[in-house]
C-alpha positions in Angstrom: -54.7 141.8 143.5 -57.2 141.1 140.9 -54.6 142.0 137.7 -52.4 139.2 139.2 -55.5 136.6 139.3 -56.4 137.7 135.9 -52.9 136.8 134.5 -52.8 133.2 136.3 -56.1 132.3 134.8 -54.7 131.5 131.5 -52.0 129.3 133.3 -54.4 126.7 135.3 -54.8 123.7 134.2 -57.2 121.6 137.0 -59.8 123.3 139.1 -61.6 122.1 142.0 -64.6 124.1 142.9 -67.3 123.2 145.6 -70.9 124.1 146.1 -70.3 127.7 147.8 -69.2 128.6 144.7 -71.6 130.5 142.7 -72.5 129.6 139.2 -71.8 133.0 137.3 -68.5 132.6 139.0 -67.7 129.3 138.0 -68.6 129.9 134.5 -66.2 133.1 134.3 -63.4 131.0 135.6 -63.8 128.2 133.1 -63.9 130.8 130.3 -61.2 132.0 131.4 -58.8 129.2 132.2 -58.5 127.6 128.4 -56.3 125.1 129.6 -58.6 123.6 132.3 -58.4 119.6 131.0 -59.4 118.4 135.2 -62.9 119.4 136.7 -63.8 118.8 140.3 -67.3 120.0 141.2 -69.9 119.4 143.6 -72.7 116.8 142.0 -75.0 119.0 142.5 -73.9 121.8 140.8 -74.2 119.8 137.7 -77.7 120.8 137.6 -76.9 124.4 137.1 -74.3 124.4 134.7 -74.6 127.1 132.2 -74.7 126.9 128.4 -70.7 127.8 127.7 -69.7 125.9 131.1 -71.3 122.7 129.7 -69.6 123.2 126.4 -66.3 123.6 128.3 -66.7 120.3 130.4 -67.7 118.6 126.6 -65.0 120.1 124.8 -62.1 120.5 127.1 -62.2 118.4 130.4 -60.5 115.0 130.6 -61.1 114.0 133.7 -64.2 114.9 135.8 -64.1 114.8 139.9 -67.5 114.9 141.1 -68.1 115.2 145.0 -70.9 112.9 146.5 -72.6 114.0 149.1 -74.9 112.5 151.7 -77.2 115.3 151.6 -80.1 116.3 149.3 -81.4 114.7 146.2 -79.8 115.2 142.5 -81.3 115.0 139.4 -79.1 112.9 137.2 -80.1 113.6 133.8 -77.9 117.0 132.9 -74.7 114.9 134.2 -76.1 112.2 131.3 -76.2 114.3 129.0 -72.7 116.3 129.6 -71.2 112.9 130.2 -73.1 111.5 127.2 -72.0 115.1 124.4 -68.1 114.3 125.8 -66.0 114.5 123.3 -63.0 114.8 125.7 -64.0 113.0 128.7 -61.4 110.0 129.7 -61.8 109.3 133.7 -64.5 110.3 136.0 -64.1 110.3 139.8 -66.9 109.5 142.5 -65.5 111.4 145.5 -66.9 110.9 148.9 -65.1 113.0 150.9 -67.9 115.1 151.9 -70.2 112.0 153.1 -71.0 112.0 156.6 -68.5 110.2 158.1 -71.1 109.1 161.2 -73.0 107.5 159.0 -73.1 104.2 156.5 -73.1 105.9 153.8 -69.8 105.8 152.8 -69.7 102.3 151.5 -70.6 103.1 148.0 -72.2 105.9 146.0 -75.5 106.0 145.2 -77.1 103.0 143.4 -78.5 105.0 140.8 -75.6 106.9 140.0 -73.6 103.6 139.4 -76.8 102.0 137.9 -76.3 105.3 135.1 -72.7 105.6 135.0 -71.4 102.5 134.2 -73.3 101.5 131.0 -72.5 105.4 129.7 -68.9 105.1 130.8 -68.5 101.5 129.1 -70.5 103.1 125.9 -68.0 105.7 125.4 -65.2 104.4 126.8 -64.5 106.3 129.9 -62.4 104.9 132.8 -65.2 105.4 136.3 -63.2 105.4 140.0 -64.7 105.8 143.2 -62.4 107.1 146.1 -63.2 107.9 149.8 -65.7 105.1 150.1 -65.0 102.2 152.1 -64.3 100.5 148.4 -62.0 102.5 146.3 -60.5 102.1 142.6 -61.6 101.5 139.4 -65.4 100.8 139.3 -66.5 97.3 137.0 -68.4 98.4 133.9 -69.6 95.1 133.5 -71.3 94.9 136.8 -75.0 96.1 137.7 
């Protein structure tokens, strides 16, 4: 079972991971999986990114999928600075698909993340989408 998993590795191209997913096994599956170019994670596992994982996401992914949650608080600054060391990053994607769906929250993402996203994204040229939010698409750099 694992030799067969360990042979695929090399052949993946776009992972989607979420937050039951431990960091030292997160990490070994980016080393492993060169051709990785699309990211999904959890926003919050931005925070606890390791060393080589950020240098992956700098050097190697194209388009990021983060998944915005309604619950707990994130610290935005390490998903500044990956966002901001890019040197491959074309698209990110706001996700809501794991808001509450009982609740309002699913009209935008947070302020603050749009309020630090869209002047980085415009800076280095990076196309920002939202989807699952009752307004969906291609986010306005200009505004905010």
């Amino acid at each position: 079972y694992k030799g067969s998993i360990d042979r695929l590795l090399p052949k993946i191209k776009s992972l989607y991971t979420d937050y039951s997913l431990a960091t030292s096994d997160r990490d070994l599956i980016l080393h492993r999986t060169p051709l990785v170019n699309l990211l999904s994670l959890d926003i919050r596992d931005v925070n606890g990114l390791s060393l080589d994982s950020e240098a992956c996401i700098k050097d190697r992914i194209i388009e990021l999928r983060l998944l915005v949650g309604s619950s707990g608080s994130t610290n935005f600054i390490d998903l500044v600075d990956v966002i901001g060391a890019s040197r491959a990053l074309k698209k990110i994607v706001l996700d809501g698909s794991n808001l509450d769906r009982r609740t309002d929250s699913k009209r935008s993402p947070q302020p603050l993340l749009l309020k630090l996203l869209r002047p980085l994204c415009k800076k280095k040229q990076i196309e920002l989408w939202q989807e699952n939010f009752l307004i969906n698409g291609k986010v306005d750099l200009n505004l905010g």
